[in-house]
C-alpha positions as CSV (number, residue, x, y, z in Angstrom):
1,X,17.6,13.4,-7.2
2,X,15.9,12.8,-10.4
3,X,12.6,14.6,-11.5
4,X,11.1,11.6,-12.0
5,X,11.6,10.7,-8.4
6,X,11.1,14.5,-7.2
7,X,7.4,14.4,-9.0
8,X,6.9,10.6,-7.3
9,X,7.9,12.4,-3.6
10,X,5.8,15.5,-4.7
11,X,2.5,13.1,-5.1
12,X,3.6,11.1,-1.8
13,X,3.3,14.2,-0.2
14,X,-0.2,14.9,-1.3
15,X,-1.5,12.3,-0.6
16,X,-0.2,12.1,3.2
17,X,-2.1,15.3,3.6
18,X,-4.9,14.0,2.4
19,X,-4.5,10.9,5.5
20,X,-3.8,14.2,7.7
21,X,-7.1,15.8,6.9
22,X,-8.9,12.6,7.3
23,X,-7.6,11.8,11.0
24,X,-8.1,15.7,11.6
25,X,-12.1,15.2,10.8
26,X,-12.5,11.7,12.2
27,X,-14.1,10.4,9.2
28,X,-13.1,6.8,10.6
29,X,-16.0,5.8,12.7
30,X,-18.2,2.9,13.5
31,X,-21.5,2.9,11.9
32,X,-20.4,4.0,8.5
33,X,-19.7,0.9,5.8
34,X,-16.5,0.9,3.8
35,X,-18.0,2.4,0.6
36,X,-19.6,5.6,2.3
37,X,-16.3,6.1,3.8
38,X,-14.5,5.4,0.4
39,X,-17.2,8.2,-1.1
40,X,-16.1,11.0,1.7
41,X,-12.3,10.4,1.5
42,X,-12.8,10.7,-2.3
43,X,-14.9,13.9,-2.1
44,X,-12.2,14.7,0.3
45,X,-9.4,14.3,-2.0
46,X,-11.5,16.6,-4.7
47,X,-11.9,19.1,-2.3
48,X,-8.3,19.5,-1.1
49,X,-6.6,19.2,-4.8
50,X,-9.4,18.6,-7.1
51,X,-8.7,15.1,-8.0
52,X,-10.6,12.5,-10.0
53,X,-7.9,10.4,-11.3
54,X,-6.6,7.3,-9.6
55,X,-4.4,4.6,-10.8
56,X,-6.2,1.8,-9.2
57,X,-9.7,1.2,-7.6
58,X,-10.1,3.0,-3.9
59,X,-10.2,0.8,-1.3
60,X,-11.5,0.3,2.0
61,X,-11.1,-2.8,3.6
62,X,-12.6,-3.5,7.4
63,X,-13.3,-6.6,9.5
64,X,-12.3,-10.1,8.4
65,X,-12.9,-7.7,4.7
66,X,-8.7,-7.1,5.7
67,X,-7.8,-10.8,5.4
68,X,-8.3,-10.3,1.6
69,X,-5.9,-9.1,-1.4
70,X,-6.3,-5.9,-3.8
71,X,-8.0,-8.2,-6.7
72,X,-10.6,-9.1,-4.3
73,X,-14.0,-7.5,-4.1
74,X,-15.0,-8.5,-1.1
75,X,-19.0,-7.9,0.1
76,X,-19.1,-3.9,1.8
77,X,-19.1,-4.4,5.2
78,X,-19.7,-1.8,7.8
79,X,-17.3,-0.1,10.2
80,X,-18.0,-1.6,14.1
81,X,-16.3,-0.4,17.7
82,X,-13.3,-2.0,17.9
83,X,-13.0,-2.5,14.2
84,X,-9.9,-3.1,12.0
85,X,-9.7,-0.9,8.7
86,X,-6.9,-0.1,6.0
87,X,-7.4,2.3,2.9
88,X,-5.5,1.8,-0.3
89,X,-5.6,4.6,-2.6
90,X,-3.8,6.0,-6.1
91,X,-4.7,9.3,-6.7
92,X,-3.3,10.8,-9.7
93,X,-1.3,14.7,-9.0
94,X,-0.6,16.2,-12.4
95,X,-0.1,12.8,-14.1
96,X,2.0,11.4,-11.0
97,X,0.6,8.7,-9.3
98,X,0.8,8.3,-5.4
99,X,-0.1,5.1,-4.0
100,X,-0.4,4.9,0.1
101,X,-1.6,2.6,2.3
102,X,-2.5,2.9,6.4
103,X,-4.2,0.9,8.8
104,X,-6.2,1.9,11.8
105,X,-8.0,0.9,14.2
106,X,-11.0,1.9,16.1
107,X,-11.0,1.1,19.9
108,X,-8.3,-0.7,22.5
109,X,-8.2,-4.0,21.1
110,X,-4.3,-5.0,22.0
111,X,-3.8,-7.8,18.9
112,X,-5.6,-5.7,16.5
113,X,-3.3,-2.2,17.5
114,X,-0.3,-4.6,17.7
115,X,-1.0,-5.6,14.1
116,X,-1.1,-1.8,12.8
117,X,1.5,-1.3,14.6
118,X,3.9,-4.3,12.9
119,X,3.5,-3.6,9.5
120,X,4.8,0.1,9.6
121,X,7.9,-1.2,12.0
122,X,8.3,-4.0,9.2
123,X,8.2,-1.7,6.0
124,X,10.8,0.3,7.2
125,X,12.7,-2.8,8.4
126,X,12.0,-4.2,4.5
127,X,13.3,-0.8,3.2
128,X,16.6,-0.8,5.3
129,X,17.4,-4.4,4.1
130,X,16.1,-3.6,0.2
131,X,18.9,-0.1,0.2
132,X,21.9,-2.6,1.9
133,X,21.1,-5.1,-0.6
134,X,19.4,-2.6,-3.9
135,X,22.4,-3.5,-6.3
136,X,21.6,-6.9,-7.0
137,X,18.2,-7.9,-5.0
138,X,15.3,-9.2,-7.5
139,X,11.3,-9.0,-6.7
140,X,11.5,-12.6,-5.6
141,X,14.1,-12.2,-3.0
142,X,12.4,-9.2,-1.8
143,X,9.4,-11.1,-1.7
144,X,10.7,-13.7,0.0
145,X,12.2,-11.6,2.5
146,X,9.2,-10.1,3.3
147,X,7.1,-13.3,3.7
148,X,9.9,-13.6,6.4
149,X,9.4,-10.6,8.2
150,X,5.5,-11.9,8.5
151,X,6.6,-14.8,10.3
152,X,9.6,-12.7,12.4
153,X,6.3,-10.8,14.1
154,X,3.8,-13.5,13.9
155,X,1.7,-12.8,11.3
156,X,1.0,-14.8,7.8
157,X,1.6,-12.6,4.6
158,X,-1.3,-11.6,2.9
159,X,-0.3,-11.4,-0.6
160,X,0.6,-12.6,-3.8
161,X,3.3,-9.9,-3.9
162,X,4.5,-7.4,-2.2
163,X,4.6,-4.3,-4.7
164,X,5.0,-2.7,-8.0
165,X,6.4,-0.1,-9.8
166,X,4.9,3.5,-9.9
167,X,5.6,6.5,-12.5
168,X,4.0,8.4,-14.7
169,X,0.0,8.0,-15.0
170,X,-0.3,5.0,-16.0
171,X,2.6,3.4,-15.0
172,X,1.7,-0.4,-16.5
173,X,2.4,1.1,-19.9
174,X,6.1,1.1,-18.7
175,X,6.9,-2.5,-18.8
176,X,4.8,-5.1,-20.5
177,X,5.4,-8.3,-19.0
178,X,3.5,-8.9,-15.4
179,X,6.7,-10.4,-13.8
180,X,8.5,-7.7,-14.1
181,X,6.5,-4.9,-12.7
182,X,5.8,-6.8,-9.3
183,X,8.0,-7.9,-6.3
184,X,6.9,-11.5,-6.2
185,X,7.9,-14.7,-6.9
186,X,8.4,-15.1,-10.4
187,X,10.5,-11.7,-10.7
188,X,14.2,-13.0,-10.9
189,X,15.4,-9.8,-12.5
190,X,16.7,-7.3,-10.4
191,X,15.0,-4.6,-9.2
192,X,16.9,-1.9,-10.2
193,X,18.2,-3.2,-13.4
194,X,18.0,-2.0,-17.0
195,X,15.3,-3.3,-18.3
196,X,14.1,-2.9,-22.0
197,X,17.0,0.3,-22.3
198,X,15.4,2.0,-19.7
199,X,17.6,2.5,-16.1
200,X,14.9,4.2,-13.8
201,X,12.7,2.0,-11.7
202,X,10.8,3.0,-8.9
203,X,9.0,1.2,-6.5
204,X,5.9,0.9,-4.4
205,X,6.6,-1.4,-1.2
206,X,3.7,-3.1,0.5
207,X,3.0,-5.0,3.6
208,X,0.3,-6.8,4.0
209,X,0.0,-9.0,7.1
210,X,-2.8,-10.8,8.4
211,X,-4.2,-13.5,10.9
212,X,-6.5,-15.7,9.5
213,X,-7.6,-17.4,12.9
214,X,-9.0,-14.2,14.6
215,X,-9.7,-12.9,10.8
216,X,-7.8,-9.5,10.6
217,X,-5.1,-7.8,8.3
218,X,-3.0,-5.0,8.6
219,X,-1.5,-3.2,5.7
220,X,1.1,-0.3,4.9
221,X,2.4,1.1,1.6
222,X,4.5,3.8,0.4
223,X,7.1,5.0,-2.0
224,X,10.5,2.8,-1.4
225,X,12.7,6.0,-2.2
């Protein structure tokens, strides 16, 4: 294993504790809108490793909030029984960015469970096809493939892509041009390639599936290593 890839697994790690600690104090409840949960997970994540850092914005999407993409800022909406949430944070260990996402859900509801329950079974699904096919798959067939897996379990896909690459804080530095640091459409190069004399490429995969008639999403994210 690389270091590169040993420091990416090392931040992945931390930042699964930090999901531990959150379902250990049942900070997820209704009454509590999505920023003043986004404030306690982030004085969590200080607490536990002293972070300040992140990559991207923190995110906490509930309610038809979940339909929506990472560039949207959608109105902050507040946490209900039988709500639908998913968090979306980069915090930043030692210069090495993590990036995880999870859904949960708050009460019984059957469709919305099923839905949390589809996009973990579909990322690992996505990450068995990407390592049988890694030697000469590109971000648009990935992307592709993954719109597929949306319809294979009923849902629509959610997004304009369906990851990026990750490294060293901050990782966008590494390539220049858009199209080749996302899976999506307009990435024809493949994903492991050499690119710009530099072999080592690795990945964030995301799923992000939602139901625009009853007006939920699900989402899941994690390292693809």
């Amino acid at each position: 294993m690389n270091k590169t890839l040993q420091n990416l697994m090392e931040a992945e790690k931390k930042a699964e504790i930090l999901f531990q600690e959150i379902e250990k104090r049942q900070l997820v409840q209704a009454g509590k809108s999505e920023k003043e949960l986004n404030t306690e997970v982030y004085q969590l994540a200080f607490e536990l490793f002293s972070i300040k850092k992140y990559w991207h914005k923190r995110i906490v999407r509930a309610g038809a909030n979940t339909l929506l993409p990472y560039r949207d800022n959608p109105p902050d909406h507040r946490l209900e029984e039988n709500d639908i949430l998913f968090f979306d944070f980069g915090p930043v260990f030692d210069d090495w960015e993590a990036d995880v996402g999870k859904t949960y859900v708050l009460g019984e509801d059957a469709n919305k469970l099923k839905l949390k329950q589809d996009v973990e079974l579909a990322w690992y699904e996505g990450k068995a096809y990407f390592e049988a096919h890694k030697e000469s798959i590109t971000g648009a067939d990935f992307y592709q493939y993954t719109c597929n897996l949306a319809q294979k379990y009923g849902w629509e896909y959610g997004n304009e892509h369906c990851g990026h690459l990750i490294g060293n804080f901050p990782h966008e530095n590494i390539y220049g041009e858009e199209e080749v640091n996302y899976i999506h459409p307009n990435n024809n190069l493949p994903m492991l390639a050499l690119y710009n004399n530099k072999l080592v490429r690795h990945w964030i995969y995301e799923i992000h599936f939602i139901d625009p008639v009853h007006k939920i999403g699900g989402f899941f994210e994690q390292l693809l290593a």
